[in-house]
C-alpha positions in Angstrom: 14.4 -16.4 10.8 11.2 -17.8 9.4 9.6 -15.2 6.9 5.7 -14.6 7.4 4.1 -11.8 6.0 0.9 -9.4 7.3 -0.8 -8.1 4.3 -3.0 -5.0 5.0 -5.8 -4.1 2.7 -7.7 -1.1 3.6 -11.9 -1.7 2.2 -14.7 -0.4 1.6 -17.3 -2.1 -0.6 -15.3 -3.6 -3.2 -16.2 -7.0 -2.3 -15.4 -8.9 -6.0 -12.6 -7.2 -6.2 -11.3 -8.6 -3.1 -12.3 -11.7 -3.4 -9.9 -12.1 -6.7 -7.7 -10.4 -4.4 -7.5 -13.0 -1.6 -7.7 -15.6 -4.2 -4.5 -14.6 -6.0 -2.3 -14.0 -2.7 -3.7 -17.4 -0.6 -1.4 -19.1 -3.2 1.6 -17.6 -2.0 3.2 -20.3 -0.1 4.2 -18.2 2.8 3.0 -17.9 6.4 0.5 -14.9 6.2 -2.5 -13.2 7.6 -4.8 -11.1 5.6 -6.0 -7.9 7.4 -9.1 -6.3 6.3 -9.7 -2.7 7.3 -13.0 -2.1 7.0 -14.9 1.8 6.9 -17.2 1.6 10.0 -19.6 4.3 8.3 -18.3 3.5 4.6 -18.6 -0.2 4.4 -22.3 -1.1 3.7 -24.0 -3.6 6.0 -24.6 -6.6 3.4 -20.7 -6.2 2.4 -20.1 -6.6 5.8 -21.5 -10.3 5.9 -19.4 -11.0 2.8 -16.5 -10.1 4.5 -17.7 -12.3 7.5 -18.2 -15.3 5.4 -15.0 -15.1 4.2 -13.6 -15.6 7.3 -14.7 -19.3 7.1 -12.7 -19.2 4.1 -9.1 -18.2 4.7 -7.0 -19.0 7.2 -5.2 -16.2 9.4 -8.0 -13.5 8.0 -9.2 -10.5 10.5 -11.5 -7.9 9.6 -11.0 -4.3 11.7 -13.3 -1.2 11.7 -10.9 1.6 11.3 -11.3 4.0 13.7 -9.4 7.0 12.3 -10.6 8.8 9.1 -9.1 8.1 5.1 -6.7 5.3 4.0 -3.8 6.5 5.9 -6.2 5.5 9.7 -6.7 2.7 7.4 -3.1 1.8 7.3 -1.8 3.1 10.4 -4.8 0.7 12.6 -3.4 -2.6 10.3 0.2 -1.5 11.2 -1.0 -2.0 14.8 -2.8 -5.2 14.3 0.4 -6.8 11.8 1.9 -9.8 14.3 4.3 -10.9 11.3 7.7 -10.2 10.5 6.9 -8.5 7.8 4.2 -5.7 6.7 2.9 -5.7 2.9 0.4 -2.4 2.4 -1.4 -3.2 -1.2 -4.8 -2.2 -2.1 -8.0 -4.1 -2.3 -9.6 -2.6 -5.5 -6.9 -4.5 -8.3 -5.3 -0.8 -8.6 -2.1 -3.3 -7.2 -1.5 -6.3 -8.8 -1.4 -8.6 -6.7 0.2 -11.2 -9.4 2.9 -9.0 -8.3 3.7 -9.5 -4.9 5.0 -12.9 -5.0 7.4 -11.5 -6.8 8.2 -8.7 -4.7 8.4 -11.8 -1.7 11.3 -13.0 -3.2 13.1 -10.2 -3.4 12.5 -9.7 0.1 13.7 -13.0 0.9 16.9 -12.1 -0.4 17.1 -8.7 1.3 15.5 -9.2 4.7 16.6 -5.7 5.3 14.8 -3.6 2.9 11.8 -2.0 1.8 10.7 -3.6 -1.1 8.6 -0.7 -3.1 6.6 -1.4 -6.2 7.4 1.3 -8.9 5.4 2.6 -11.8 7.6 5.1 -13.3 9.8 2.3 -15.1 13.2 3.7 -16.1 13.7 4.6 -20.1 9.6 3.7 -20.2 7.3 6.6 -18.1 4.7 5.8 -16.1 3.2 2.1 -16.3 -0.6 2.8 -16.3 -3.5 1.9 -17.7 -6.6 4.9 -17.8 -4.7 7.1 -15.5 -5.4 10.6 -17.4 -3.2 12.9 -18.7 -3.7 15.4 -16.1 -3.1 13.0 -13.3 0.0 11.6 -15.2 1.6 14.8 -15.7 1.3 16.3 -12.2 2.6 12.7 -11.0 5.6 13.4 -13.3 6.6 17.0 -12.0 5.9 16.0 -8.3 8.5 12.8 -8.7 11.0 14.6 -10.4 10.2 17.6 -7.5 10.6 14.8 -4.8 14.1 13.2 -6.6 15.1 16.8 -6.3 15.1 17.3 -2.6 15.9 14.0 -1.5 18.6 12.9 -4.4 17.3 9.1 -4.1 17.3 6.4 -6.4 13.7 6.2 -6.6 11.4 6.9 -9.1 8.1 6.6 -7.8 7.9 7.9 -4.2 4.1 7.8 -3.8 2.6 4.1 -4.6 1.6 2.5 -1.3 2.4 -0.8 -2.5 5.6 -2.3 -0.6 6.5 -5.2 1.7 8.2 -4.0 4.9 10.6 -5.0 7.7 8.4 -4.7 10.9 11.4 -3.6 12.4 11.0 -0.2 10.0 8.1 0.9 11.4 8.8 -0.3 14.7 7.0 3.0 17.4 6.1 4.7 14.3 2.1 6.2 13.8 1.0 7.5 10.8 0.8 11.5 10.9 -0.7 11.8 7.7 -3.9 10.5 7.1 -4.8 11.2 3.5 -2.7 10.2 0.9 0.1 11.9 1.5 0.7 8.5 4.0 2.3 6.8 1.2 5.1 9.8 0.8 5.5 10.1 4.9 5.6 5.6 5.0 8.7 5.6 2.4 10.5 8.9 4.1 10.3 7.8 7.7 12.1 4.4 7.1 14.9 6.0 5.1 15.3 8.7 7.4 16.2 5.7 10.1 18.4 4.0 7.8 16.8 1.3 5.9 17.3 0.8 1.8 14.5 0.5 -0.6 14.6 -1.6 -3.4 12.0 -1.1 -6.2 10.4 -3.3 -8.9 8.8 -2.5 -12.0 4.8 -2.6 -11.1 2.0 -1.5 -13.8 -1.0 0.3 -12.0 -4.3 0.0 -13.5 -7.7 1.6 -12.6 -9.9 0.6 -10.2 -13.0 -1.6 -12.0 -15.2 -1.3 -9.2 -15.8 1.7 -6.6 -14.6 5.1 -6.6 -11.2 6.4 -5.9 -11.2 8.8 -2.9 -8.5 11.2 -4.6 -9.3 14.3 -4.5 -7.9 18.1 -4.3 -6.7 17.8 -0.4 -5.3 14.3 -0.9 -2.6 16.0 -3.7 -1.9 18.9 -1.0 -1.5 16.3 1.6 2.1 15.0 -0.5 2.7 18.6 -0.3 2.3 18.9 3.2 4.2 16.1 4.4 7.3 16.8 1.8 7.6 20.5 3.7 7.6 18.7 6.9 10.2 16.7 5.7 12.4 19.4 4.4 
């Protein structure tokens, strides 16, 4: 089977960012389509015909108004749209590095069966960020260790949306959670139907341009799907 590759990136106005984005990953020499999910109320007008032009650009490139709210209607409407064999979920703001996900390709290659999850929380080395904030880092510690707990997996880092997917994985499957508490609910589902995860060691570093749309009710939303999981 001949691997290709749909790469979501959910957007809202972090047009530079993106285009160093695109730039990196259009080296990849893979079969691939880049899909944009734009904010239909977020995404100013004059980004918009950035994101147009760039169309002309790269080959295989859609741009989608999501229609659902936060990055999980983001998500879930690009997980519609995917047509490859495999699904890669990454940001669009450099918070992923996408230097990385060539990388993370050919591990895939080799495990066609697997989710293959980037990981920050780098075994006998913490948490691999840059400016996170030592509030944020320690309630990311006590909620992985909470999460390793309940689900006695292998994993370290159970809430980074950056991963490359069998389709097959997600196959009939809609995002319930919208907030961020997708990323948790996107790693539990496929495990639950059997499929393995393999991580890599991924450094995470703030977000240069925009704002991050973390907030109080994105934290209780990893709350809320790990009791429905329970």
């Amino acid at each position: 089977m001949k691997y290709s590759l749909s790469i979501i990136l959910p957007f809202l106005n972090e047009i530079n960012s993106l285009k160093k984005t695109l730039s990196i990953l259009n080296k990849i020499k893979i079969e691939k389509e880049f899909l944009i999910i734009c904010s239909a109320k977020l995404t100013k007008k004059k980004i918009k015909k950035e994101i147009t032009s760039l169309k002309k650009k790269y080959k295989n490139f859609k741009c989608y108004n999501q229609i659902q709210p936060f990055v999980g209607g983001a998500i879930d409407l690009g997980l519609l749209k995917a047509k490859k064999k495999y699904i890669a979920i990454m940001a669009s703001d450099l918070e992923t590095n996408p230097y990385e996900l060539n990388r993370m390709i050919k591990i895939s290659l080799k495990n066609k069966n697997s989710i293959i999850s980037a990981d920050r929380w780098v075994k006998n080395q913490g948490l691999r960020v840059n400016d996170y904030g030592l509030i944020k880092y320690l309630a990311n510690f006590i909620f992985q260790k909470l999460l390793k707990l309940f689900f006695n997996y292998k994993i370290l880092d159970f809430t980074f949306a950056y991963r490359i997917y069998p389709k097959k994985a997600l196959n009939n499957y809609k995002i319930k959670e919208l907030r961020h508490g997708f990323a948790l609910e996107m790693l539990l589902v496929p495990m639950k139907r059997g499929f393995n995860v393999i991580t890599v060691p991924s450094k995470w570093k703030k977000r240069i341009e925009g704002q991050s749309s973390i907030n109080l009710k994105s934290y209780f939303s990893y709350l809320k799907v790990l009791w429905k999981s329970l």
